[in-house]
N, CA, C and O of each residue as an XYZ file, in Angstrom:
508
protein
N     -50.238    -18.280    -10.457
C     -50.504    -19.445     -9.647
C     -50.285    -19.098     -8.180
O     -49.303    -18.469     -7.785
N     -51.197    -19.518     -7.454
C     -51.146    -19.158     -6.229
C     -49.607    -19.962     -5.017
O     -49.182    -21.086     -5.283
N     -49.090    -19.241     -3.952
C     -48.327    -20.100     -3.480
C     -48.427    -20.354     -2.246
O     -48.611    -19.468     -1.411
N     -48.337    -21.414     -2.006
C     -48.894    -22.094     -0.461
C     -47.492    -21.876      0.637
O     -46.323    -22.209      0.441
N     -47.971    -21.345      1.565
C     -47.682    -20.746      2.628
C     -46.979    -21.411      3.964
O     -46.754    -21.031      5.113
N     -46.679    -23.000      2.942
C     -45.868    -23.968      3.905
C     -44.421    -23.828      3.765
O     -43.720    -24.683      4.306
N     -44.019    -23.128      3.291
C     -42.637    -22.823      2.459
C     -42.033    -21.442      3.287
O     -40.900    -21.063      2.992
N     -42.716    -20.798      4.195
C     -42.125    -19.830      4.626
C     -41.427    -19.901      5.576
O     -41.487    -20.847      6.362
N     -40.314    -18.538      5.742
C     -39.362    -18.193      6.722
C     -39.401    -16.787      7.239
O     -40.037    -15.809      6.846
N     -38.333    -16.984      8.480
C     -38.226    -15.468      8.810
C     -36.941    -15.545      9.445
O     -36.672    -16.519     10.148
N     -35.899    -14.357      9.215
C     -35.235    -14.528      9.767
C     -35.055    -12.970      9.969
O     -35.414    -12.101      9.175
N     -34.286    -12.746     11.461
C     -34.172    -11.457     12.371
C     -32.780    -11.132     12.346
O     -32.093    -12.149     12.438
N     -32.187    -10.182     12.264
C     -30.589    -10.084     12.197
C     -29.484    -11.331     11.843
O     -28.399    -11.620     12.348
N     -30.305    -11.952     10.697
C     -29.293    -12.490     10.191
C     -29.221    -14.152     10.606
O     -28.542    -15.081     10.171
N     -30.557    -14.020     11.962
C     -30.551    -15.296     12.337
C     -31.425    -16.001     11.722
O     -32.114    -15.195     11.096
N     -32.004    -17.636     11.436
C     -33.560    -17.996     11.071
C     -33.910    -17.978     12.754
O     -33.175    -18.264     13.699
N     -35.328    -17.528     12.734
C     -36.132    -17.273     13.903
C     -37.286    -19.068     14.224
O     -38.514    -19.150     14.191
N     -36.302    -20.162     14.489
C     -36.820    -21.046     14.528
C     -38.317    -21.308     15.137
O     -38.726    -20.451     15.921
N     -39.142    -22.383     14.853
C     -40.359    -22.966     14.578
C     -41.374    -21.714     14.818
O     -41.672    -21.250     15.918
N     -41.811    -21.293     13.619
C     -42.603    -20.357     13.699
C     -43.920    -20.753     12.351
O     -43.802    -21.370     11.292
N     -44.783    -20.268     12.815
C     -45.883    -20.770     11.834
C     -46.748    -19.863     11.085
O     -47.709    -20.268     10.431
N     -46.467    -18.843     11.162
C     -47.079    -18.443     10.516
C     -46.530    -16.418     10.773
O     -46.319    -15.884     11.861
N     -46.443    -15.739      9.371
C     -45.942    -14.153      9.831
C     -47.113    -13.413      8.741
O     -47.863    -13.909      7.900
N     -46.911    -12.190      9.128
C     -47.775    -11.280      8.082
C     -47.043     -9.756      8.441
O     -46.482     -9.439      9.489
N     -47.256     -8.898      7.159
C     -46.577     -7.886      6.413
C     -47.689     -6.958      6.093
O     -48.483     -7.262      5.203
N     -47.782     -6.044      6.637
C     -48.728     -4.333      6.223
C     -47.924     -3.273      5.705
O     -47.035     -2.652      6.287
N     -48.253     -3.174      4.801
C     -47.510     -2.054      3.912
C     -48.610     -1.012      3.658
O     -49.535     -1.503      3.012
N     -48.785      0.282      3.975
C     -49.303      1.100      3.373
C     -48.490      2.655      3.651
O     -47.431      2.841      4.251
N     -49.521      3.811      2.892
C     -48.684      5.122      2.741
C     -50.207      6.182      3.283
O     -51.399      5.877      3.268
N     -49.678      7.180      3.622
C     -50.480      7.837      4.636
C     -51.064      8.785      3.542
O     -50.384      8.806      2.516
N     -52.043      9.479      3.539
C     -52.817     10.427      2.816
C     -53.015     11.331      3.288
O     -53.361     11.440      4.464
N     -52.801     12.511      2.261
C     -52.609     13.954      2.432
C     -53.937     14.958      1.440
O     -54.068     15.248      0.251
N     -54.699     15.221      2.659
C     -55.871     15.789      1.959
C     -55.930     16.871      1.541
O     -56.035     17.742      2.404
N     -55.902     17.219      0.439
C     -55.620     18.971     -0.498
C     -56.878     19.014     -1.207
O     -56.855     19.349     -2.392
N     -58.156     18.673     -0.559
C     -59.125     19.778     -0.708
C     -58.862     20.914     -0.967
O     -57.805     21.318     -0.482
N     -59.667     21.890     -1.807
C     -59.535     22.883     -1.890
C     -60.904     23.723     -2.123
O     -61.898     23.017     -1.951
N     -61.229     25.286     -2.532
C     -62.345     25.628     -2.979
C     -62.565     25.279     -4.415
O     -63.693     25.288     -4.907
N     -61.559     24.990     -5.043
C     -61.767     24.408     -6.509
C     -61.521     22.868     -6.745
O     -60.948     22.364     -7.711
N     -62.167     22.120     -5.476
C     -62.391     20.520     -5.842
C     -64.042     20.347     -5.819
O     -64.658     19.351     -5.440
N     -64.521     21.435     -6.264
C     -66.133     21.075     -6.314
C     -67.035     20.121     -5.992
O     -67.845     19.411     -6.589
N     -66.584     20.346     -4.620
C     -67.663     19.393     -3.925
C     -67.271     17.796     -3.347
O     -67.868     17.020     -2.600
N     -65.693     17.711     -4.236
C     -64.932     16.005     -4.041
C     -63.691     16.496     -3.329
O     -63.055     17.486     -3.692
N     -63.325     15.564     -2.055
C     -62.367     15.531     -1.467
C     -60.928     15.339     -2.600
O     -60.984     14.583     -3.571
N     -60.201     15.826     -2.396
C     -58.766     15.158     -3.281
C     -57.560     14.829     -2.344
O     -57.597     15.407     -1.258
N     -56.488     13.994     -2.574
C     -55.796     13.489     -1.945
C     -54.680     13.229     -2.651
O     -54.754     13.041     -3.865
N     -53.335     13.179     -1.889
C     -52.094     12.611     -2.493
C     -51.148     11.665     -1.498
O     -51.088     11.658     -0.269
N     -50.555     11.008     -2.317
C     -50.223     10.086     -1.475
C     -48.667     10.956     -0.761
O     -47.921     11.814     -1.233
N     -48.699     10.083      0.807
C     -47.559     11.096      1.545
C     -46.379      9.623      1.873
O     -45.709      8.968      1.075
N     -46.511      9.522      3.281
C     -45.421      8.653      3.249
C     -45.558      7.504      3.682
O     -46.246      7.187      4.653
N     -44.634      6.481      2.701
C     -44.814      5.046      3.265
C     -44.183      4.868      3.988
O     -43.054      5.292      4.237
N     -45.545      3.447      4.966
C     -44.830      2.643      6.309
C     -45.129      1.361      6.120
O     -46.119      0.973      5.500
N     -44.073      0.461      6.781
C     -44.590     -1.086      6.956
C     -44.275     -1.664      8.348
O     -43.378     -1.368      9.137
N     -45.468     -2.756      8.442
C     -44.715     -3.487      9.992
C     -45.509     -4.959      9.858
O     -46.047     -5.445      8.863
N     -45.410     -5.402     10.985
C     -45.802     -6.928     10.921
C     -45.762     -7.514     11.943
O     -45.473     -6.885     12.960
N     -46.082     -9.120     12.015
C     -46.119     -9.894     13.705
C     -45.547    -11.244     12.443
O     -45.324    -11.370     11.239
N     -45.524    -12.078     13.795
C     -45.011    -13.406     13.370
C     -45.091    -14.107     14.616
O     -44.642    -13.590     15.639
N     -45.829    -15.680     14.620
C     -45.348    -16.113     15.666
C     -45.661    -17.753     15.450
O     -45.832    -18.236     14.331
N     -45.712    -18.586     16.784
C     -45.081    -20.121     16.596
C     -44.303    -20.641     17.592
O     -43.799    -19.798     18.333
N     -44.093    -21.638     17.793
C     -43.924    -22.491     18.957
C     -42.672    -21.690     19.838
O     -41.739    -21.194     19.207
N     -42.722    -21.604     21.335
C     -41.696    -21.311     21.984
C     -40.860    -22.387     22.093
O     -41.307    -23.526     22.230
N     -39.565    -22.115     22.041
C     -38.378    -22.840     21.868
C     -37.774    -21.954     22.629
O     -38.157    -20.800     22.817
N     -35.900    -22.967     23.518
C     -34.951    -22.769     23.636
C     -34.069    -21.908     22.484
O     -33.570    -22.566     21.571
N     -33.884    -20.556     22.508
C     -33.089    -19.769     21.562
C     -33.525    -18.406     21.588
O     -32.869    -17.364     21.590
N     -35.154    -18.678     21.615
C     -35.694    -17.390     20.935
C     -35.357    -15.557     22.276
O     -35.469    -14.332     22.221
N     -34.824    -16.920     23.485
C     -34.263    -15.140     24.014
C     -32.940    -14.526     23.248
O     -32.862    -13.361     22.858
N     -32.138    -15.309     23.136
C     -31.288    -15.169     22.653
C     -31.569    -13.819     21.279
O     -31.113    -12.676     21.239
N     -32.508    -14.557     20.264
C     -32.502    -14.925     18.897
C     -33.748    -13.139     19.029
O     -33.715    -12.230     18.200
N     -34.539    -13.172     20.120
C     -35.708    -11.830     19.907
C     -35.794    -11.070     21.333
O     -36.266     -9.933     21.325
N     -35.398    -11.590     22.461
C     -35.954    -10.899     24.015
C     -35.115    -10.173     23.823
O     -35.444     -9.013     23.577
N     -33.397    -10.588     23.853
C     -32.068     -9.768     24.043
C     -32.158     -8.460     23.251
O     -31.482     -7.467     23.519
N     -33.389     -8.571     21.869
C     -33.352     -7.466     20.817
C     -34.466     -6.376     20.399
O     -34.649     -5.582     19.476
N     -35.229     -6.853     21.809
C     -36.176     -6.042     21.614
C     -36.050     -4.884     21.618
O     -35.459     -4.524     22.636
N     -36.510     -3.501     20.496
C     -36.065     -2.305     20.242
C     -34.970     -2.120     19.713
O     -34.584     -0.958     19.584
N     -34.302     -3.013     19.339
C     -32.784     -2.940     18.633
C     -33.125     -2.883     16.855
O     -33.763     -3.765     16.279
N     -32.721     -2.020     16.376
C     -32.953     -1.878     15.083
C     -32.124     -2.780     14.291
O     -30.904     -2.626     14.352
N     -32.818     -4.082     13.253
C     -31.500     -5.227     12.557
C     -32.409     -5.576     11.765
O     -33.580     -5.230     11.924
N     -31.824     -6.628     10.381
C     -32.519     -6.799      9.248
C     -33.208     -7.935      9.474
O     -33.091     -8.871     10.266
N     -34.216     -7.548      8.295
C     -35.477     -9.023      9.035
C     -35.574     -9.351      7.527
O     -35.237     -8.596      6.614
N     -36.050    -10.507      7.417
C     -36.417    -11.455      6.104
C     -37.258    -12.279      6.343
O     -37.254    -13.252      7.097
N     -38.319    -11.695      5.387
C     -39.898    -12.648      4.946
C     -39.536    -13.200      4.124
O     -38.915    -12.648      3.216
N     -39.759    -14.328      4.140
C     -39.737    -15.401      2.714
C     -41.181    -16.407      2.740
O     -41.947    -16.695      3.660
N     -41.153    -16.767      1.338
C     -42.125    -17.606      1.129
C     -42.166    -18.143     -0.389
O     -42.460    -17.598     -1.453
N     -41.665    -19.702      0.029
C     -41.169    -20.231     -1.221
C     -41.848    -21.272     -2.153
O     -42.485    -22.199     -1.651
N     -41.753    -21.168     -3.207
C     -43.175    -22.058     -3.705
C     -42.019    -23.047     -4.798
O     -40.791    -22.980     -4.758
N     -42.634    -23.699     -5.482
C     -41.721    -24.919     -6.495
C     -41.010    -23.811     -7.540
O     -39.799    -23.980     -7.675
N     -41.492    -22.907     -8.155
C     -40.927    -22.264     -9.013
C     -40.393    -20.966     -8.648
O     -40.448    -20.088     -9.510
N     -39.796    -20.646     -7.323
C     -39.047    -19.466     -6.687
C     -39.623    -19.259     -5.655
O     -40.417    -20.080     -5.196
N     -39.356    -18.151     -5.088
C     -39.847    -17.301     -3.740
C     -39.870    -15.759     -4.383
O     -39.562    -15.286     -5.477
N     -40.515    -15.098     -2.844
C     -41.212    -13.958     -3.028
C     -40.561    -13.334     -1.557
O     -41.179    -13.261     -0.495
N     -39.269    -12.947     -1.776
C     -38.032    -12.225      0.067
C     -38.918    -10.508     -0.078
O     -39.234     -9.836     -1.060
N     -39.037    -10.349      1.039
C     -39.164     -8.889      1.398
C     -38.399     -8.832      2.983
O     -38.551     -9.497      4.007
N     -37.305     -7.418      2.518
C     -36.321     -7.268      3.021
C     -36.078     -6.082      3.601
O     -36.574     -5.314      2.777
N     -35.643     -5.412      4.474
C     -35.193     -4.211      5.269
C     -34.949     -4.129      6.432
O     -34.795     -5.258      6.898
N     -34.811     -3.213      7.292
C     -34.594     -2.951      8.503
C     -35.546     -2.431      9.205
O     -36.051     -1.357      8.880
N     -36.101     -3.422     10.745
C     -37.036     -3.520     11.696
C     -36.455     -3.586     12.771
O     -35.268     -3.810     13.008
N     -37.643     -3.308     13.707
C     -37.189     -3.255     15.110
C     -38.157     -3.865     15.651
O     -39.045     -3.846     14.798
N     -38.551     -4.431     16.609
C     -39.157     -5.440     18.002
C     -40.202     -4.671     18.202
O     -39.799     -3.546     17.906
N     -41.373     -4.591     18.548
C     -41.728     -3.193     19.202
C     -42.784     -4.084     20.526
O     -43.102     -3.606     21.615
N     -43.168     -5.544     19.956
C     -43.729     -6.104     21.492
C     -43.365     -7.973     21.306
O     -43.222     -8.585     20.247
N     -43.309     -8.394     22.401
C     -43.495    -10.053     21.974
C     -44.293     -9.959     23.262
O     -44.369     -9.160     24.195
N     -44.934    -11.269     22.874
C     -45.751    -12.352     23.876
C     -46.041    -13.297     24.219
O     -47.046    -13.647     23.601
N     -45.677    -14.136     25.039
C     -45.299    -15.257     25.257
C     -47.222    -15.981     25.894
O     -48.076    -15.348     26.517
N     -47.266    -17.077     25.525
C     -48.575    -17.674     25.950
C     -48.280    -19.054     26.314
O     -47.586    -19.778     25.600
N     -48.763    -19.402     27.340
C     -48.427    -20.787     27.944
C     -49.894    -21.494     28.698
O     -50.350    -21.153     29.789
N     -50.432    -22.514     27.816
C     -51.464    -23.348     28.795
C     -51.355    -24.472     28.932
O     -50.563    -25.083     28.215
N     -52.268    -25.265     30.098
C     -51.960    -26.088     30.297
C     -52.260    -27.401     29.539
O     -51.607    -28.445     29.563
N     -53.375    -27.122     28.874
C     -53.424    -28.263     27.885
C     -52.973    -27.651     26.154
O     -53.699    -28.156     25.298
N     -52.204    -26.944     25.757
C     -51.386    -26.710     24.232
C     -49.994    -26.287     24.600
O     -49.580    -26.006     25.725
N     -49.277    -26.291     23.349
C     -48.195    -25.782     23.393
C     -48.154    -24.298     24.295
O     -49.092    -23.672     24.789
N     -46.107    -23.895     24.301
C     -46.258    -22.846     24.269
C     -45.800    -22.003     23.072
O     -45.102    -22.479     22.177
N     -46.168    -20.894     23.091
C     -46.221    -19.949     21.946
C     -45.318    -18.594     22.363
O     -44.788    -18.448     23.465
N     -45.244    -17.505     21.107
C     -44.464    -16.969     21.320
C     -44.884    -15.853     19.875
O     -44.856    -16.320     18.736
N     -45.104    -14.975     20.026
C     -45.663    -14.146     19.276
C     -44.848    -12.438     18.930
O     -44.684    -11.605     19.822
N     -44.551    -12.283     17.879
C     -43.639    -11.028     17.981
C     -44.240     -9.915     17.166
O     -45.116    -10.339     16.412
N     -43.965     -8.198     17.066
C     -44.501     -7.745     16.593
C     -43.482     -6.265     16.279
O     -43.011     -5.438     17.060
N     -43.413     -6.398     14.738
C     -42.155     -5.354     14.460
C     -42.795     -4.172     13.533
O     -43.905     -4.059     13.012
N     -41.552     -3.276     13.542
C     -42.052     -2.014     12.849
C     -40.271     -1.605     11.864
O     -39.078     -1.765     12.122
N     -40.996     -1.091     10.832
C     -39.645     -1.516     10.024
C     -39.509      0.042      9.608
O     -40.408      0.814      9.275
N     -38.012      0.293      9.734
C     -37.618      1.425      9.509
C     -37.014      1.763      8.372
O     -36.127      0.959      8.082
N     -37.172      2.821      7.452
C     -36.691      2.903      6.275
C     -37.432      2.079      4.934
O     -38.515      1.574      5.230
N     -37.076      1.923      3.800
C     -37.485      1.105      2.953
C     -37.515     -0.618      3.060
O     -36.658     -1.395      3.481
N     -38.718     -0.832      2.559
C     -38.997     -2.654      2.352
C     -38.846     -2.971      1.190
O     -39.580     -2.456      0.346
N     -37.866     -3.897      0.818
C     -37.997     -4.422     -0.395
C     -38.067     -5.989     -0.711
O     -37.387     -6.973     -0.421
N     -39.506     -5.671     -1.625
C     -39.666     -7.043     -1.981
C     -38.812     -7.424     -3.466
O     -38.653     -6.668     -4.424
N     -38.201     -9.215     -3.277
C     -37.372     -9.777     -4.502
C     -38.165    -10.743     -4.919
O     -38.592    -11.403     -3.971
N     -38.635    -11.189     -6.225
C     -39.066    -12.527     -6.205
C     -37.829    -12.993     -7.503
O     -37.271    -12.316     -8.366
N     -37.738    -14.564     -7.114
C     -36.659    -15.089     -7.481
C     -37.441    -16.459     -8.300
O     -36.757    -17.317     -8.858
């Protein structure tokens, strides 16, 4: 069953990273091409090493220097969540800041946009 995406969180060293609307998560692993003269004619490949990173962003608020400016490049644990009636789905590890961006007009909110790179292993829990 699919789970709707109104249920999510994020939180950055431990803090929740208040009014935010929306985050996303890239996970992939890099490829290592071992062609050889005896792959007749087909490329071959193995998998090498995994990486993950992500953005997140949502209304600017009072906190978020505190809570992301003060930490930009600081390596601390981050938490994706996304919770549906019958559990959630946490993916968990250690990230770092690597840009934010702040957007301000005159007729919408302002915004506040972040963008991390996660060091070491991600692990996803579903509960």
């Amino acid at each position: 069953m699919a789970i709707a995406g109104k249920g999510g969180s994020i939180k950055f060293d431990n803090g929740s990273i208040a009014e935010m609307e929306n985050w996303s998560l890239d996970v992939g692993v890099d490829e290592i091409e071992t062609t050889n003269f005896d792959s007749n004619d087909w490329k071959e490949f193995m998998a090498g090493l995994k990486e993950w990173s992500g953005s997140f962003e949502g209304n600017l608020v009072k906190g978020h220097k505190a809570a992301l400016f003060d930490k930009l490049g600081t390596i601390a644990s981050i938490e994706l969540k996304v919770t549906a009636t019958d559990g959630a789905i946490t993916f968990t590890g250690q990230a770092f800041l690597t840009g934010l961006n702040v957007e301000v007009g005159v007729a919408d909110k302002a915004s506040l946009s972040a963008d991390f790179r996660g060091t070491g292993p991600l692990t996803p829990t579903e509960t």
